[in-house]
C-alpha positions as CSV (number, residue, x, y, z in Angstrom):
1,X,187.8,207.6,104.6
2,X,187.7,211.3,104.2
3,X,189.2,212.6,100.4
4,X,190.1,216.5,100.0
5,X,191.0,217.2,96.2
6,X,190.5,220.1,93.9
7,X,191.3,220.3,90.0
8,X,190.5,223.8,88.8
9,X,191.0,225.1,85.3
10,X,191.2,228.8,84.4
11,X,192.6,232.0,84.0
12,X,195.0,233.5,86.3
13,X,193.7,236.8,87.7
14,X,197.0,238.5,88.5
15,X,200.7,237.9,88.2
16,X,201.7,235.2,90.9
17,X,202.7,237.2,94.1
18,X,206.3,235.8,95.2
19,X,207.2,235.8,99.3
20,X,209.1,233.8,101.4
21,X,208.8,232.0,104.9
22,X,211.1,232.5,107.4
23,X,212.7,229.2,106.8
24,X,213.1,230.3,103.2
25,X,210.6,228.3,101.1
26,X,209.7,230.4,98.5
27,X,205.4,230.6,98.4
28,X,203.6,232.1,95.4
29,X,199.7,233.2,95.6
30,X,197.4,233.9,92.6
31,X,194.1,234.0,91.9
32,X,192.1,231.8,89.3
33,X,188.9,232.8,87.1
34,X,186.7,229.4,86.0
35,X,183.6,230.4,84.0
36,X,180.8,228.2,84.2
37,X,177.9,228.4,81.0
38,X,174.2,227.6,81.3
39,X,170.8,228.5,80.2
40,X,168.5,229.5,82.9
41,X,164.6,228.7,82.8
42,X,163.8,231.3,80.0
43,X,166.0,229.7,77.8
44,X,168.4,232.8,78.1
45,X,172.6,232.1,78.2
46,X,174.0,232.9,81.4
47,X,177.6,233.0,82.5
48,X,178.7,232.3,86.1
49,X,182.1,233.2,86.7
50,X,183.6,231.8,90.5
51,X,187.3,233.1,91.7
52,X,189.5,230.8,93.6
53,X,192.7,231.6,95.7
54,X,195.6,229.4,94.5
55,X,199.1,229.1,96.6
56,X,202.1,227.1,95.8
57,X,204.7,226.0,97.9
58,X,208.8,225.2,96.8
59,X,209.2,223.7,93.3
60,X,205.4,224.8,92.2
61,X,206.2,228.3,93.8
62,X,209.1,228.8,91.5
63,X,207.3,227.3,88.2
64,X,204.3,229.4,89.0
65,X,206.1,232.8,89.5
66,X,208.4,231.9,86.1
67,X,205.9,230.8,83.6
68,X,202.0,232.2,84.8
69,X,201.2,235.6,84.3
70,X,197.7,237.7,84.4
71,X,195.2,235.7,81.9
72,X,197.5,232.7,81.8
73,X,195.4,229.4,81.7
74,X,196.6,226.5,83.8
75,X,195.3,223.5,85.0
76,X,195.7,223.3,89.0
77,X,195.3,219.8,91.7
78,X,195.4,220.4,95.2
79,X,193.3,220.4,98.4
80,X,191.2,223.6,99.9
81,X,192.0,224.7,103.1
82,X,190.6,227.5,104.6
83,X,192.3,230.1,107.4
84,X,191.7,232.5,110.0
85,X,192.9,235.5,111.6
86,X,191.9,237.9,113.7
87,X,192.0,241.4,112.2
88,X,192.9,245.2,113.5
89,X,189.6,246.1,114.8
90,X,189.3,242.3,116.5
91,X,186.7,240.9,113.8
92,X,187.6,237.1,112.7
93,X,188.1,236.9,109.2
94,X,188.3,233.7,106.7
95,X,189.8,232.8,103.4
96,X,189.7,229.9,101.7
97,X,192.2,228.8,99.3
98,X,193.7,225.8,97.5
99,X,197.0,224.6,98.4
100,X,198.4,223.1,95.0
101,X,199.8,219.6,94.8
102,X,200.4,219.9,91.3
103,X,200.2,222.0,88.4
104,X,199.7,221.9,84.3
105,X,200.4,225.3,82.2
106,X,198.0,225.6,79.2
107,X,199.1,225.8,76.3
108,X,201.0,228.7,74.6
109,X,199.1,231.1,72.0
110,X,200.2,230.9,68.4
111,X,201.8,233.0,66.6
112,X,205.7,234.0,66.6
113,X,205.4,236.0,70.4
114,X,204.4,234.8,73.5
115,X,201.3,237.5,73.8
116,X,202.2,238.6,77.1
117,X,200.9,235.5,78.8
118,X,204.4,233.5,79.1
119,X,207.9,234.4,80.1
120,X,209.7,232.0,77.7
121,X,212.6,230.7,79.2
122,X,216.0,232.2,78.0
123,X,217.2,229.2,75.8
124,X,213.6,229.3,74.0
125,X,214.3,230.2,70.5
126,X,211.9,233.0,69.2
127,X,210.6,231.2,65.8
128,X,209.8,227.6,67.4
129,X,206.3,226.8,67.4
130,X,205.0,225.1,70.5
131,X,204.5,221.9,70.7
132,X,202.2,219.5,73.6
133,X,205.6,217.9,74.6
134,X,207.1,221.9,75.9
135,X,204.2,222.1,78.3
136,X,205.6,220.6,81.8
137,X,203.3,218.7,84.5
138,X,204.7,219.8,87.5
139,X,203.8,217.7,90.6
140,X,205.2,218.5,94.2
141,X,206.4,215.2,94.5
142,X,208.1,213.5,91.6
143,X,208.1,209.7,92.7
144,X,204.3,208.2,91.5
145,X,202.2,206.4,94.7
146,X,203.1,203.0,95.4
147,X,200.2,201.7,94.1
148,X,200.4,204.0,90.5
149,X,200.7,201.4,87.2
150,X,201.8,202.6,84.4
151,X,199.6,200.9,81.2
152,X,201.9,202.6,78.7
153,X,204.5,200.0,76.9
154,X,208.0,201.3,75.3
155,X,207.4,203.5,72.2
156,X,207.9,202.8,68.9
157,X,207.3,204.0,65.6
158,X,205.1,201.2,64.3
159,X,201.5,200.5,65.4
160,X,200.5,197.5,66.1
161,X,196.8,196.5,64.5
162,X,196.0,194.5,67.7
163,X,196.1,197.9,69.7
164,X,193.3,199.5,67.4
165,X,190.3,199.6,69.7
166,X,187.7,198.8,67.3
């Protein structure tokens, strides 16, 4: 059994750039920033910073060009593929990207604005704070596996003492 999966979480380098194919799917590719921290043998901090190439497809295409913008953080699941071309002067050339399955926005900054990172959308009133419940998790396909079981029961406002893990 072979398993290709990716979950990255970082900053988006630049503003998602929108095309179409020619059978009209919209397609929307950005760039992602994920730091990594650590303290090398001389007990100094170091930072390692890695850059990925992120493309969405459809629904995700449309979500990513609305809501991400440059320095955005969002949460992305998909698969790496990598491509190649050949280019003007006859030299093969390769990129590797991730192909998102899914995607999670981070959440908005405080404060009355959106700080540049989020266009709201139009029925978003100006004074309402954000809240976990506005930020989406956007999957290319809607319907769960056919193996996926759900542990979660019906809400309700009381909680129930046998449910306290300890």
């Amino acid at each position: 059994m072979n398993l290709n999966k990716a979950f990255v979480l970082g900053n988006v380098t630049r503003d998602p750039e929108v095309r179409a194919l020619p059978s009209g799917q919209q397609v929307t590719s950005f760039g992602i920033a994920t730091n990594r921290f650590y303290t090398d043998q001389a007990g100094q901090k170091k930072q390692d910073v890695e850059f990925h190439n992120i493309v969405c497809f459809g629904k995700l295409a449309d979500i990513s060009s609305r809501y991400l913008t440059k320095g955005s953080l969002v949460l992305i699941e998909g698969r790496i593929k990598t491509r190649n071309w050949q280019n003007q002067q006859g030299l093969k050339q390769y990129r590797t990207e991730i192909i998102a399955d899914g995607l999670q926005l981070g959440p908005r900054p405080a404060g009355g604005g959106n700080g540049g990172q989020y266009n709201k959308p139009p029925s978003a009133p100006e004074s309402a704070p954000a809240k976990s419940e506005d930020i989406p998790v956007i999957e290319e396909n809607n319907m769960p596996p056919a193996n996926f079981v759900s542990t979660e029961e019906p809400k309700s406002d009381e909680i129930d003492v046998k449910d306290i893990p300890f």
